[in-house]
C-alpha positions in Angstrom: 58.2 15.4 70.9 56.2 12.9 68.9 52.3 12.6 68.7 52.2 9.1 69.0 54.8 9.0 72.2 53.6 6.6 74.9 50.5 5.5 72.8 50.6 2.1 70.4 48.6 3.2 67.6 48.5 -0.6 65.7 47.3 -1.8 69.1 44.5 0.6 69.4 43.4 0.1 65.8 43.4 -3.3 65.7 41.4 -3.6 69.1 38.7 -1.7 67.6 38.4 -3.4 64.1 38.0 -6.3 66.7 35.0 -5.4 68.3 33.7 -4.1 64.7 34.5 -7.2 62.9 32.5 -8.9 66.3 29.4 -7.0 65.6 29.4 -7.7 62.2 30.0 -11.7 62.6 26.9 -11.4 64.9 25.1 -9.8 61.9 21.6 -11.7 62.6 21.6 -13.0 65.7 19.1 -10.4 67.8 19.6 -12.3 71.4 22.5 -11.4 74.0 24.1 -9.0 74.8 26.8 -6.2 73.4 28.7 -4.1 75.5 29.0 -0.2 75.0 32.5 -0.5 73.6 31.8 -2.9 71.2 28.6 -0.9 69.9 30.2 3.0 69.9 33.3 1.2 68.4 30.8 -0.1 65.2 28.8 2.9 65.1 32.5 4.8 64.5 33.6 2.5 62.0 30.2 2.8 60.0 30.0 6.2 60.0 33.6 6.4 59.1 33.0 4.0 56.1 29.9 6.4 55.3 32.0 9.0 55.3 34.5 7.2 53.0 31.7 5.9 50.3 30.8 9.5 50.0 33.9 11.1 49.5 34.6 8.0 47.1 31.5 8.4 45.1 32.4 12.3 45.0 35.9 11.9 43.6 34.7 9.2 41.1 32.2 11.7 40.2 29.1 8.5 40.6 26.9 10.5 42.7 23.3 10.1 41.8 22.7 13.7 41.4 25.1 16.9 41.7 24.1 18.3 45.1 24.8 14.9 47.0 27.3 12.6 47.9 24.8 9.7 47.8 26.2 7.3 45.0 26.6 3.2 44.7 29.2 2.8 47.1 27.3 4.5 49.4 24.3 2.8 49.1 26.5 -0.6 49.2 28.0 0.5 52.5 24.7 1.1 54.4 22.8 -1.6 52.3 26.1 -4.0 54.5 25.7 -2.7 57.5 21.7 -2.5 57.9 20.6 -5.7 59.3 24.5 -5.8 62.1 23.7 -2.3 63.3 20.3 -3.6 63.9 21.4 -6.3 65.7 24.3 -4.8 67.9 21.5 -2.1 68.6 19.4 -4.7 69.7 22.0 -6.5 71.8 22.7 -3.1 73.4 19.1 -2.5 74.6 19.7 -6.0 75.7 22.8 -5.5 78.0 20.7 -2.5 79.6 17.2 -4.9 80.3 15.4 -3.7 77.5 13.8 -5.1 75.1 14.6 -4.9 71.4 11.4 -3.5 71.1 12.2 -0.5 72.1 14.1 0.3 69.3 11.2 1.4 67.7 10.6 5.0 70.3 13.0 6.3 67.7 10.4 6.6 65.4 8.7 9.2 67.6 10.3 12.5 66.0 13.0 14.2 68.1 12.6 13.3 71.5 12.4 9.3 70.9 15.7 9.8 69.2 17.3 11.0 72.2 15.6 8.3 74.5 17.2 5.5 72.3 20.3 7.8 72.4 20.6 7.9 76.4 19.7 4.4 76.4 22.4 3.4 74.2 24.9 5.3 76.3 23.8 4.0 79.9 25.9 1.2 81.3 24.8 -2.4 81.2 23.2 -4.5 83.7 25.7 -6.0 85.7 25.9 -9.8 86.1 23.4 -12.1 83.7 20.0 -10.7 83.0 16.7 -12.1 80.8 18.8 -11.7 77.4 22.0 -13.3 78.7 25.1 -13.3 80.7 27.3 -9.6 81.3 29.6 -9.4 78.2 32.0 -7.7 80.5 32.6 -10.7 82.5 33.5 -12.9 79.6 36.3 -10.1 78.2 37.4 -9.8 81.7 38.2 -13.1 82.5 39.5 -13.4 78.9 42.2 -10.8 79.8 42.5 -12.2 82.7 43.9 -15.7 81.1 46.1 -14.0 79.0 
């Protein structure tokens, strides 16, 4: 009995990268919409990258000091991915009916952290709203001309 019975792993993978490579066309632009897929998808692959650059830097021995991970590559990764995860954040908040603005309650220690956090995970407004039309309509009826 195989792990990967029943389950096309190529298929999965490149599904994800999709909506990864998505969000990071839409690197600056702030209006729309992005569904919860295509955000939690990017926030994996970012922190997997993170996760990477560390390990990398660590191995190559090019931290910045002895107790961290924190070295160039690193600091490359996150200085890439700054302004998309703004923006698919912002898109996100959009596809609920919130503002972009409200980004911004994360600055409030601790419990602003966990309002942005539940917002991020509740399910977009369905049908068009002030920021746009549903994103899920436009991958369902993609699918559905398939």
């Amino acid at each position: 009995m195989g792990f990967s019975r029943g389950l096309d792993w190529e298929i999965f993978i490149s599904q994800d990268m999709e909506y990864y490579l998505e969000a990071l066309h839409k690197y600056s632009r702030f209006s729309g919409r992005s569904r919860r897929t295509e955000f939690w998808i990017f926030a994996f692959f970012y922190c997997l990258f993170i996760f990477l650059a560390g390990v990398l830097d660590t191995l190559l021995g090019i931290t910045f000091d002895e107790e961290s991970f924190l070295g160039p590559i690193y600091l490359l990764v996150v200085l890439i991915h700054i302004i998309p995860s703004l923006a698919v954040t912002v898109r996100r908040l959009h596809d609920t009916g919130r503002s972009g603005w409200w980004y911004f309650i994360s600055l409030i220690p601790i419990l602003g952290s966990i309002v942005l956090l539940v917002f991020l995970c509740l399910e977009g407004d369905h049908g068009p709203n002030s920021y746009g039309k549903d994103p899920k309509l436009r991958f369902h009826s993609f699918e559905l001309e398939k």
